[in-house]
PDB file of N, CA, C and O in Angstrom:
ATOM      1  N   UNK A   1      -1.308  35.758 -32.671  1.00  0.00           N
ATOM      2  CA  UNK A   1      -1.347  36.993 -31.924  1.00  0.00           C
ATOM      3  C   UNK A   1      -0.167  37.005 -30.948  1.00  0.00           C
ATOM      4  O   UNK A   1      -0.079  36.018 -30.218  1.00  0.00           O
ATOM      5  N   UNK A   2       0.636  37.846 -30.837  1.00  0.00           N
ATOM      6  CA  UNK A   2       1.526  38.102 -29.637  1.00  0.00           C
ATOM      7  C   UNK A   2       0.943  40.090 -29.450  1.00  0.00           C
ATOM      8  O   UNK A   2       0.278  41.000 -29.947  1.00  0.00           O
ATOM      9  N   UNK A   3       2.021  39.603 -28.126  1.00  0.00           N
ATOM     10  CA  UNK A   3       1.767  40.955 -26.960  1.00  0.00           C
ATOM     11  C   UNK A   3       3.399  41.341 -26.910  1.00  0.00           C
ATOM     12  O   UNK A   3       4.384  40.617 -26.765  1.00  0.00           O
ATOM     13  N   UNK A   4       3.250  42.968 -27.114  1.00  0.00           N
ATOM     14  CA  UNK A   4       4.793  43.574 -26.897  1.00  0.00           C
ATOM     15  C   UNK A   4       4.819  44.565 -25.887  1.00  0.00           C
ATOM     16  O   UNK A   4       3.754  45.097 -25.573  1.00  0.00           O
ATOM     17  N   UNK A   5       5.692  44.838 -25.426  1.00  0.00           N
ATOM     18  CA  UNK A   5       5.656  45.562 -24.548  1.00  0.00           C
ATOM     19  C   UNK A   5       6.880  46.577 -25.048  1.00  0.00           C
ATOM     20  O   UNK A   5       8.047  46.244 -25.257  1.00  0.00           O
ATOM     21  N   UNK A   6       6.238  48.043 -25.199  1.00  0.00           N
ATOM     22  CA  UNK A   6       7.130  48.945 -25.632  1.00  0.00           C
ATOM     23  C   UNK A   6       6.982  50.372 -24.719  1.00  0.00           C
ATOM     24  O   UNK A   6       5.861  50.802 -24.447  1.00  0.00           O
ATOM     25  N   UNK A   7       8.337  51.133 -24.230  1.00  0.00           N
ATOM     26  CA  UNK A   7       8.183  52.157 -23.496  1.00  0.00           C
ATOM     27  C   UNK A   7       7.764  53.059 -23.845  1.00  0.00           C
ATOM     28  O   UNK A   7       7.983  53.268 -25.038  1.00  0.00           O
ATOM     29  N   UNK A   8       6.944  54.120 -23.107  1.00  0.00           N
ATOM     30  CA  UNK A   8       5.629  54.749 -23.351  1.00  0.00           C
ATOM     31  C   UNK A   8       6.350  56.043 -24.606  1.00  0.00           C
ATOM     32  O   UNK A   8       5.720  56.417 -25.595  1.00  0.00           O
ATOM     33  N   UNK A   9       7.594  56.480 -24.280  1.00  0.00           N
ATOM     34  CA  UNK A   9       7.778  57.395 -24.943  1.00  0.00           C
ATOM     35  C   UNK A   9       8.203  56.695 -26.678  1.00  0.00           C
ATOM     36  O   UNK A   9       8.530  57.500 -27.550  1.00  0.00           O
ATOM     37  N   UNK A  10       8.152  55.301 -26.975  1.00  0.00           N
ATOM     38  CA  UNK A  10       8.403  54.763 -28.216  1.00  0.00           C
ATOM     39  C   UNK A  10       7.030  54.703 -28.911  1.00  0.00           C
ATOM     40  O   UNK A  10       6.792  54.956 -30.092  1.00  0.00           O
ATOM     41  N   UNK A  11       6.238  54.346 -28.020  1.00  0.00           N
ATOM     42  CA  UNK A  11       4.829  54.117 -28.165  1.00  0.00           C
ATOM     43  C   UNK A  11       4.276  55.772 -28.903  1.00  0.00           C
ATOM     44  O   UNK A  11       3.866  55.957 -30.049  1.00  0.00           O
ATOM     45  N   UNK A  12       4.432  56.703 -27.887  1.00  0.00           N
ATOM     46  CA  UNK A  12       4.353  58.075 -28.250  1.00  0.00           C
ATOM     47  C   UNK A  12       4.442  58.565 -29.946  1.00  0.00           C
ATOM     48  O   UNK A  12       3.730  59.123 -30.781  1.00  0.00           O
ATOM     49  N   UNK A  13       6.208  57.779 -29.802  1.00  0.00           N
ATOM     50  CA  UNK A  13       6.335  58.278 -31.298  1.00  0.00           C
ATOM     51  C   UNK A  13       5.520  57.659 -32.512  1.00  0.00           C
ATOM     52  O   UNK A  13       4.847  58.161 -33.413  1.00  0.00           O
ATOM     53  N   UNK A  14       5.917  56.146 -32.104  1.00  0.00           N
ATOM     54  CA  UNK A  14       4.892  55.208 -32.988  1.00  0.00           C
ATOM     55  C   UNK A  14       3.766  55.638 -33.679  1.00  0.00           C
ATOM     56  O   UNK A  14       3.566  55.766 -34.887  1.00  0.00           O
ATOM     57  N   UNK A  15       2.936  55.873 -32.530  1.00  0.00           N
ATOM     58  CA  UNK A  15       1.216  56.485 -32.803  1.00  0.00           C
ATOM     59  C   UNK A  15       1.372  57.670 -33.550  1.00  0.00           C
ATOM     60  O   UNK A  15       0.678  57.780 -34.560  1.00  0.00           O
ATOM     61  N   UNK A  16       2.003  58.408 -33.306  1.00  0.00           N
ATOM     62  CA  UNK A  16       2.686  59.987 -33.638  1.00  0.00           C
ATOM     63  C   UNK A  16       2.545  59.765 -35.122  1.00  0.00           C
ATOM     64  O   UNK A  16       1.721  60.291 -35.870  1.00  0.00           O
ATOM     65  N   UNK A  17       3.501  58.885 -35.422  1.00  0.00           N
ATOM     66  CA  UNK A  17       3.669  58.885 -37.139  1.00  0.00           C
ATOM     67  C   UNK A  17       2.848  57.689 -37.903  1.00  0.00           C
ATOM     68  O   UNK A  17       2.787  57.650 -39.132  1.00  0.00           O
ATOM     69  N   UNK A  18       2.223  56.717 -37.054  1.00  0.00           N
ATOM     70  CA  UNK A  18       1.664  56.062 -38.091  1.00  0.00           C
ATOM     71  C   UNK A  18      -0.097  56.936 -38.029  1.00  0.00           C
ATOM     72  O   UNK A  18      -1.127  56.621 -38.626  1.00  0.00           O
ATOM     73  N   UNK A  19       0.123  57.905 -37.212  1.00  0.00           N
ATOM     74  CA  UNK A  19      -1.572  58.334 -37.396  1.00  0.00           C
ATOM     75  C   UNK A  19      -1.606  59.377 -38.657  1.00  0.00           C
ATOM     76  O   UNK A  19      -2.674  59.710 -39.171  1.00  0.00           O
ATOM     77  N   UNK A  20      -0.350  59.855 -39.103  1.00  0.00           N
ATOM     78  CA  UNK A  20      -0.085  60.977 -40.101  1.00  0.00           C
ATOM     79  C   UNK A  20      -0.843  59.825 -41.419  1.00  0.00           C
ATOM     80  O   UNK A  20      -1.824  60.155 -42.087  1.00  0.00           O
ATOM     81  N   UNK A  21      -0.204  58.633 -41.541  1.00  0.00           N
ATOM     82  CA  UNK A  21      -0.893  57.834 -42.668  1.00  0.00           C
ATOM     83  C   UNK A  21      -1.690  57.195 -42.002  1.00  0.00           C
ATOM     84  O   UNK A  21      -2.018  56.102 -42.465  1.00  0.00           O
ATOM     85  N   UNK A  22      -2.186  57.556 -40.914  1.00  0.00           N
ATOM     86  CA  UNK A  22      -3.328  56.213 -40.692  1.00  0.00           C
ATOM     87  C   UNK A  22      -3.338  54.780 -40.749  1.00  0.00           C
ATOM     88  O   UNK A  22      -4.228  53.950 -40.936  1.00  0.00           O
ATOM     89  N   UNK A  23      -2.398  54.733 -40.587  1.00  0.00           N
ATOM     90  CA  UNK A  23      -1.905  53.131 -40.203  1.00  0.00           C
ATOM     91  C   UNK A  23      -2.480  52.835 -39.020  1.00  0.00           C
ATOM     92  O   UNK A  23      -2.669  53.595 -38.070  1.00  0.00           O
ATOM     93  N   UNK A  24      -2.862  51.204 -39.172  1.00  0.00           N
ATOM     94  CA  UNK A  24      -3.113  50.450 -37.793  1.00  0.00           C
ATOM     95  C   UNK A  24      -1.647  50.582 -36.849  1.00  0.00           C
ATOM     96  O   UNK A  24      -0.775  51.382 -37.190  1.00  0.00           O
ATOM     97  N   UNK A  25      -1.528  49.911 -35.923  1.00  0.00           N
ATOM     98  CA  UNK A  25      -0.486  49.369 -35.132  1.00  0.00           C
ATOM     99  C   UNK A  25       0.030  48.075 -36.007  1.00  0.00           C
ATOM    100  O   UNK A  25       0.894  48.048 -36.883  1.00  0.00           O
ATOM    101  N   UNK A  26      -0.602  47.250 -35.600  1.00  0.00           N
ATOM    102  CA  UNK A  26      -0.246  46.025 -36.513  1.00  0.00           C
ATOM    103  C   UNK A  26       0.548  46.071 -37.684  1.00  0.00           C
ATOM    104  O   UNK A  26       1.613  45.479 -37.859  1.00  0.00           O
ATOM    105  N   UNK A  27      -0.122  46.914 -38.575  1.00  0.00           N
ATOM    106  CA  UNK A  27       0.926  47.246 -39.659  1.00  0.00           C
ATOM    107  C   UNK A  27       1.669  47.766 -39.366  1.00  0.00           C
ATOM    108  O   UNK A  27       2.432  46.840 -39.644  1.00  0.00           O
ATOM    109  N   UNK A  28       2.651  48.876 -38.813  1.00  0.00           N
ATOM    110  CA  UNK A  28       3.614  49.459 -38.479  1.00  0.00           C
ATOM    111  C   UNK A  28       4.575  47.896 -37.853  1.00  0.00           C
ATOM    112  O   UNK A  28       5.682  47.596 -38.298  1.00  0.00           O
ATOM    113  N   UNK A  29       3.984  47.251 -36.991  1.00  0.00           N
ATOM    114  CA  UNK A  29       4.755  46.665 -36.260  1.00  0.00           C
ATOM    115  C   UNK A  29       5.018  45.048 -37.387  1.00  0.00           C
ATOM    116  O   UNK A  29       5.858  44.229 -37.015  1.00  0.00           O
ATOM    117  N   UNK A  30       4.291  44.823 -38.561  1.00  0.00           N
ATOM    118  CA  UNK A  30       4.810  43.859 -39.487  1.00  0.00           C
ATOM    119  C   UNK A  30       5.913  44.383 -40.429  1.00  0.00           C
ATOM    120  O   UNK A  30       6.772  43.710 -40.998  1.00  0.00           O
ATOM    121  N   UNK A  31       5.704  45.827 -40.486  1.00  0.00           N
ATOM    122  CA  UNK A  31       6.585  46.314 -41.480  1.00  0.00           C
ATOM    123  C   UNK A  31       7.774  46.364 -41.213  1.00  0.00           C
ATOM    124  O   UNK A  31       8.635  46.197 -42.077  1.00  0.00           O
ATOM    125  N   UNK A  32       8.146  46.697 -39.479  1.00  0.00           N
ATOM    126  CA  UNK A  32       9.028  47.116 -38.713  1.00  0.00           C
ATOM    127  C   UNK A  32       9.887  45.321 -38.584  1.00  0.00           C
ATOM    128  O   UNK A  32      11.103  45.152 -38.668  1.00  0.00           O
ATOM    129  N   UNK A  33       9.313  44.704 -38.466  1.00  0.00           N
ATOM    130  CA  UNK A  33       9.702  43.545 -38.447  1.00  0.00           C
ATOM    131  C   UNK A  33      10.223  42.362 -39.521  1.00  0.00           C
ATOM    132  O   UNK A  33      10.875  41.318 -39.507  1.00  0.00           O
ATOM    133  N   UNK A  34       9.435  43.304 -40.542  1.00  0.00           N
ATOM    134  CA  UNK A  34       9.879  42.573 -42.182  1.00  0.00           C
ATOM    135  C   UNK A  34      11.214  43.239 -42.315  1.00  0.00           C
ATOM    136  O   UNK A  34      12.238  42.604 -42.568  1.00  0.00           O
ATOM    137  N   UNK A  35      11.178  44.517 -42.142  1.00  0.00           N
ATOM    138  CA  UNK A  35      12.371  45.663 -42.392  1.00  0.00           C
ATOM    139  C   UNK A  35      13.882  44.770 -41.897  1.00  0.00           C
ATOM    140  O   UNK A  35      14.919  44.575 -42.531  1.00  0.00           O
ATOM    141  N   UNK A  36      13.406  44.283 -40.261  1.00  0.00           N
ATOM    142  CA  UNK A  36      14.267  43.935 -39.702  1.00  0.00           C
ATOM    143  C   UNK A  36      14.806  42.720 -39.920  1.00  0.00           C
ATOM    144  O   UNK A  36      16.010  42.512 -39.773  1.00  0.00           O
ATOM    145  N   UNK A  37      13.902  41.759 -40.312  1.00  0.00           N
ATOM    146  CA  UNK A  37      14.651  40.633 -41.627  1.00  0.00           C
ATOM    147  C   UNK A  37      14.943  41.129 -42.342  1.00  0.00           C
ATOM    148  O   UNK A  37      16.112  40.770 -42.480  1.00  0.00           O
ATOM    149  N   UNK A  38      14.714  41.898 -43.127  1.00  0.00           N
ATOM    150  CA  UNK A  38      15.492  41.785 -44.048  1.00  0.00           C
ATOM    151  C   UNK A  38      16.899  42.467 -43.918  1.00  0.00           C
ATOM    152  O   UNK A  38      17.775  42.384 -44.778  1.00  0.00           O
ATOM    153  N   UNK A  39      17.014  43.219 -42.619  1.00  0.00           N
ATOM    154  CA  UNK A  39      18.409  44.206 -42.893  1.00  0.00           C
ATOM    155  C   UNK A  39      19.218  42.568 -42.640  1.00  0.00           C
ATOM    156  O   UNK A  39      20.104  42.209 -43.415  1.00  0.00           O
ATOM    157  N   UNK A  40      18.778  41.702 -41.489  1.00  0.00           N
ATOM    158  CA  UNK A  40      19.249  40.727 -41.065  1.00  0.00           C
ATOM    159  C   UNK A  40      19.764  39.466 -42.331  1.00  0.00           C
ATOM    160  O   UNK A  40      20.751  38.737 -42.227  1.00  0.00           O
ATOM    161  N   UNK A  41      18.977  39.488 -43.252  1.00  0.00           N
ATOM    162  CA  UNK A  41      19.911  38.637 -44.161  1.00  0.00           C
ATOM    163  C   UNK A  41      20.844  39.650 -45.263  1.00  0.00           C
ATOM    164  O   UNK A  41      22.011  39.410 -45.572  1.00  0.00           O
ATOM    165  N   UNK A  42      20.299  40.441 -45.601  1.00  0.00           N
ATOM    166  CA  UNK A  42      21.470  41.691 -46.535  1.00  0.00           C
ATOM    167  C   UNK A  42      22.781  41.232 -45.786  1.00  0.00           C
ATOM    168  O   UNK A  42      23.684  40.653 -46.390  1.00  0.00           O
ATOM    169  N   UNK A  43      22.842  41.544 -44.328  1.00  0.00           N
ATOM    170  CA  UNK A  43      23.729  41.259 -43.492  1.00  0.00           C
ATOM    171  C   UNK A  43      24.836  39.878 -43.475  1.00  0.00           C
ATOM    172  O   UNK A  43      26.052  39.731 -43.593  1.00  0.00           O
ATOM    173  N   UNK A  44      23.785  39.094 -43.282  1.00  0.00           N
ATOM    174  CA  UNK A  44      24.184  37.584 -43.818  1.00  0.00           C
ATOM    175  C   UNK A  44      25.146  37.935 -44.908  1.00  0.00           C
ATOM    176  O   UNK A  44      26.370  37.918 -44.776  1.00  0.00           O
ATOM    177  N   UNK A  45      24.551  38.229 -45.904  1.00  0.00           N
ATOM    178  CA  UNK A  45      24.542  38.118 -47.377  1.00  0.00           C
ATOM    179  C   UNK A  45      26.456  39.058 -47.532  1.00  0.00           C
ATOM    180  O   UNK A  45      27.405  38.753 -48.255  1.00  0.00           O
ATOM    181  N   UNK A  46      26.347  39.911 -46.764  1.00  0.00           N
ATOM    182  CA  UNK A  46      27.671  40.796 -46.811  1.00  0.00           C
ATOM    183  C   UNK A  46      28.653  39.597 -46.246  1.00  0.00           C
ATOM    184  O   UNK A  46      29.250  38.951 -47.108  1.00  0.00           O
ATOM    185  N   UNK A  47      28.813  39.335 -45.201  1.00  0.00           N
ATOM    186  CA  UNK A  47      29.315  38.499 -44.559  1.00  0.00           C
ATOM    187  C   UNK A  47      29.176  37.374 -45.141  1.00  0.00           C
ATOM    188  O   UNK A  47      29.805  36.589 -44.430  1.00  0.00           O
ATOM    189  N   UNK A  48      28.817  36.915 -45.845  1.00  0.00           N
ATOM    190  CA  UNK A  48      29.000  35.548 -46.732  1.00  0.00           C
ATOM    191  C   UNK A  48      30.082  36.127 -47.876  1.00  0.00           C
ATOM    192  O   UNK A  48      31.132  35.642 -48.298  1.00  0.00           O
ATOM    193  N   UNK A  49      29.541  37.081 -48.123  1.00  0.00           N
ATOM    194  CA  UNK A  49      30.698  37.866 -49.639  1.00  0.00           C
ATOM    195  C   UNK A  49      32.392  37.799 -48.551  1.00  0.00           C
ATOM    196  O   UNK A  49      33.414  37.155 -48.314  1.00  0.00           O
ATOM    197  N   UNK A  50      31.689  38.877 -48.271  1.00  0.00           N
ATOM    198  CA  UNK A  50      32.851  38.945 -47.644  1.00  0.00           C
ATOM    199  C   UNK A  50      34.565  37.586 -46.786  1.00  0.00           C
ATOM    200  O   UNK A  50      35.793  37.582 -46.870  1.00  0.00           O
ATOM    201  N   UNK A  51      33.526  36.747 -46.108  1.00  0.00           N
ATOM    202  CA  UNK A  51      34.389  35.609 -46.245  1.00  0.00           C
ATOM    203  C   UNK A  51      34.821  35.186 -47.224  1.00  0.00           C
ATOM    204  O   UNK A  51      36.041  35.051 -47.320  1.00  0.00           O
ATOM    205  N   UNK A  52      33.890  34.803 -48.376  1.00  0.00           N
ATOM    206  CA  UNK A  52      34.372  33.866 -49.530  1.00  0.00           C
ATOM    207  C   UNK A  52      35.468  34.841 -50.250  1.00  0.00           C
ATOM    208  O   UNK A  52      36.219  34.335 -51.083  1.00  0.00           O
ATOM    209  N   UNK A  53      35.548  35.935 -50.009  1.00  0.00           N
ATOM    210  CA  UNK A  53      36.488  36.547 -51.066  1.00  0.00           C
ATOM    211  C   UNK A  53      37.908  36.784 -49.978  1.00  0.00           C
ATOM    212  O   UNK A  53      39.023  36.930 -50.479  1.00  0.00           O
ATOM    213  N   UNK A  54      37.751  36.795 -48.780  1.00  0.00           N
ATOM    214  CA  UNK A  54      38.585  36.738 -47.906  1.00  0.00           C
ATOM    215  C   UNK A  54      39.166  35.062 -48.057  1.00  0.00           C
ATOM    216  O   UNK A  54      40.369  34.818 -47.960  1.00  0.00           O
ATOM    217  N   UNK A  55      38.363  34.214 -48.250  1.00  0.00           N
ATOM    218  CA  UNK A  55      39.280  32.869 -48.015  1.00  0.00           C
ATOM    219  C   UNK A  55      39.441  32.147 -50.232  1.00  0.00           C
ATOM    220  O   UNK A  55      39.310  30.999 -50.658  1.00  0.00           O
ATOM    221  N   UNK A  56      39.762  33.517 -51.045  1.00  0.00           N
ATOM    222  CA  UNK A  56      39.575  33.468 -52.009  1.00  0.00           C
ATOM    223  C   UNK A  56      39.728  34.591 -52.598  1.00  0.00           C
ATOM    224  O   UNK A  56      39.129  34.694 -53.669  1.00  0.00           O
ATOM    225  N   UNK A  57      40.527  35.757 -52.144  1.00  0.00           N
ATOM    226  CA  UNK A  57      40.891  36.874 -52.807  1.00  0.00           C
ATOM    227  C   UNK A  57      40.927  36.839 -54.247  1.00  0.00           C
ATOM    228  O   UNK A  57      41.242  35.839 -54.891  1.00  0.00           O
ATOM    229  N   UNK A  58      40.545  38.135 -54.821  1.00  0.00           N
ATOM    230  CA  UNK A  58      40.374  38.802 -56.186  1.00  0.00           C
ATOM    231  C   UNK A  58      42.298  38.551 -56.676  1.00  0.00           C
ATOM    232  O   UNK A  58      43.114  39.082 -55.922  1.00  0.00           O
ATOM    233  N   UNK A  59      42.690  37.966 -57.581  1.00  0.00           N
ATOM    234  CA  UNK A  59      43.617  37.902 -57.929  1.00  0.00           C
ATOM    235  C   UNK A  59      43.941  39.606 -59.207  1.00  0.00           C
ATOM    236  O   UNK A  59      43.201  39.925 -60.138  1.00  0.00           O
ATOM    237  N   UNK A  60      44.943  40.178 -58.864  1.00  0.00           N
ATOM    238  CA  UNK A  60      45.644  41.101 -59.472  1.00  0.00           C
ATOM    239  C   UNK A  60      45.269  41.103 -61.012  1.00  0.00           C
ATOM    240  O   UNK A  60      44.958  42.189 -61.501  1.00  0.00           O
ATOM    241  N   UNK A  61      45.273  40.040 -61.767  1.00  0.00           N
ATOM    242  CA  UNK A  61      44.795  39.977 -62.901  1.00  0.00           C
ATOM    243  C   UNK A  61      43.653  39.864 -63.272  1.00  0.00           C
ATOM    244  O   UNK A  61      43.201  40.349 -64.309  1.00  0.00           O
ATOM    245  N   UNK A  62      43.047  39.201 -62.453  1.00  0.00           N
ATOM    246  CA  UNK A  62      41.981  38.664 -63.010  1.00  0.00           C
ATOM    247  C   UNK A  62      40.684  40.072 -63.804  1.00  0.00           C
ATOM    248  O   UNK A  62      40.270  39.795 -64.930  1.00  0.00           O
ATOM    249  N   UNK A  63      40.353  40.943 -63.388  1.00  0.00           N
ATOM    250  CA  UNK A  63      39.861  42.033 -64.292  1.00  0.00           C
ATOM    251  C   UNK A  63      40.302  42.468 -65.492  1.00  0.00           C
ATOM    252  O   UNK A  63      39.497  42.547 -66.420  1.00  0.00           O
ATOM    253  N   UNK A  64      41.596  42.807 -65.665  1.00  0.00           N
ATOM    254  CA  UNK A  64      42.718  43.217 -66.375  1.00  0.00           C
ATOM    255  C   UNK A  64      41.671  43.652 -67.738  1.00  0.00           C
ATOM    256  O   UNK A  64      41.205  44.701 -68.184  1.00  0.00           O
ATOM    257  N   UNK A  65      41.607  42.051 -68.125  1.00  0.00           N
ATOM    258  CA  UNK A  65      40.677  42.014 -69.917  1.00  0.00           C
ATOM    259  C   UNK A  65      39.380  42.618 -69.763  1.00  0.00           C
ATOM    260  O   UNK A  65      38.906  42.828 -70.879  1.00  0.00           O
ATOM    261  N   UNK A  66      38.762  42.912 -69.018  1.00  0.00           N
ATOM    262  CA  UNK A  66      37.266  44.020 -68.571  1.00  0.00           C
ATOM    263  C   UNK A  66      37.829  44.890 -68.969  1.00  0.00           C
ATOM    264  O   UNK A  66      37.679  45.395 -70.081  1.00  0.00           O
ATOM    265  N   UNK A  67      38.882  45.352 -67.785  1.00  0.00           N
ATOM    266  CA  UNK A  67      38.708  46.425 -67.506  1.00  0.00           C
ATOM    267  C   UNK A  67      39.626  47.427 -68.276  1.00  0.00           C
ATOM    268  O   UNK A  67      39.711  48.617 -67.974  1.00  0.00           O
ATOM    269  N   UNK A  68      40.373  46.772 -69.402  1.00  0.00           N
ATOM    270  CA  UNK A  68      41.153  47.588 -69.911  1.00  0.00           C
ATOM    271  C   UNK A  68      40.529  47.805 -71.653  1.00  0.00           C
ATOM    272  O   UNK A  68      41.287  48.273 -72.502  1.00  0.00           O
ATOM    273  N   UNK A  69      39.037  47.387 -72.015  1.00  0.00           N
ATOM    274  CA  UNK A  69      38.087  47.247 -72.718  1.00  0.00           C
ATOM    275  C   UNK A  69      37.530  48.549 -72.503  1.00  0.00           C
ATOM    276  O   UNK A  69      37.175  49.184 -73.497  1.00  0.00           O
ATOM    277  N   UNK A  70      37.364  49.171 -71.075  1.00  0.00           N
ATOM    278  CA  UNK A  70      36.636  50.137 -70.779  1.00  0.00           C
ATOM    279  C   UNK A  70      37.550  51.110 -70.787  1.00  0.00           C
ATOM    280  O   UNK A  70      38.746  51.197 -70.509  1.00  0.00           O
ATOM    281  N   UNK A  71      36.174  52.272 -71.413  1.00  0.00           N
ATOM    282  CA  UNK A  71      36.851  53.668 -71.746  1.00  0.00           C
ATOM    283  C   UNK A  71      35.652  54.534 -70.621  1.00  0.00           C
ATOM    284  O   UNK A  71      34.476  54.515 -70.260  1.00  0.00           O
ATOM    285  N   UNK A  72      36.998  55.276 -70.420  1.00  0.00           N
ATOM    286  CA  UNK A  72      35.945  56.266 -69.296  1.00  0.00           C
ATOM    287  C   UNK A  72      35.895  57.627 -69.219  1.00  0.00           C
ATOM    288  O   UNK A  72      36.754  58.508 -69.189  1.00  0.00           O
ATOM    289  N   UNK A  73      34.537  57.606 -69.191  1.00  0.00           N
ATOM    290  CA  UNK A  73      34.510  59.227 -69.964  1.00  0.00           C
ATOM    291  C   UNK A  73      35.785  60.282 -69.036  1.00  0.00           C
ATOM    292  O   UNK A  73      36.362  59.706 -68.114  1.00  0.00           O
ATOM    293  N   UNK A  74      36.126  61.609 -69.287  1.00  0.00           N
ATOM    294  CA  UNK A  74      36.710  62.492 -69.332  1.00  0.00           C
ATOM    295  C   UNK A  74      35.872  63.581 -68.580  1.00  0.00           C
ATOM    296  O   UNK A  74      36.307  64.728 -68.471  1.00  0.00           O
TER     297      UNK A  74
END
């Protein structure tokens, strides 16, 4: 169990929309929190791409034989 403390007008909205589906609190606030892992490793996950291809750039050729296989529509 933990205790949050949220300002009254967040709270407002909160209740606002999870009463449209009838949601507990609890659930709103696991979902809200799963959500937020997960944007948090996607994140990771960019930033991991992103370095490795920064310390490992796409070489000029290297597609070439793909991509010159592909026909694209008109």
């Amino acid at each position: 169990m933990i205790t949050v403390r949220l300002d009254d007008d967040l709270l407002a909205v909160v209740d606002r929309e999870r009463a449209r589906d009838r949601l507990p609190r609890a659930r709103v606030v696991k979902e809200a929190l799963a959500l937020w892992v997960e944007r948090r490793r996607l994140a990771e996950a960019v930033r991991h791409h992103r370095d490795a291809y920064a310390r490992m750039p796409v070489r000029g050729d290297e597609f070439g034989p793909v991509l010159g296989t592909q026909r694209w529509p008109r």
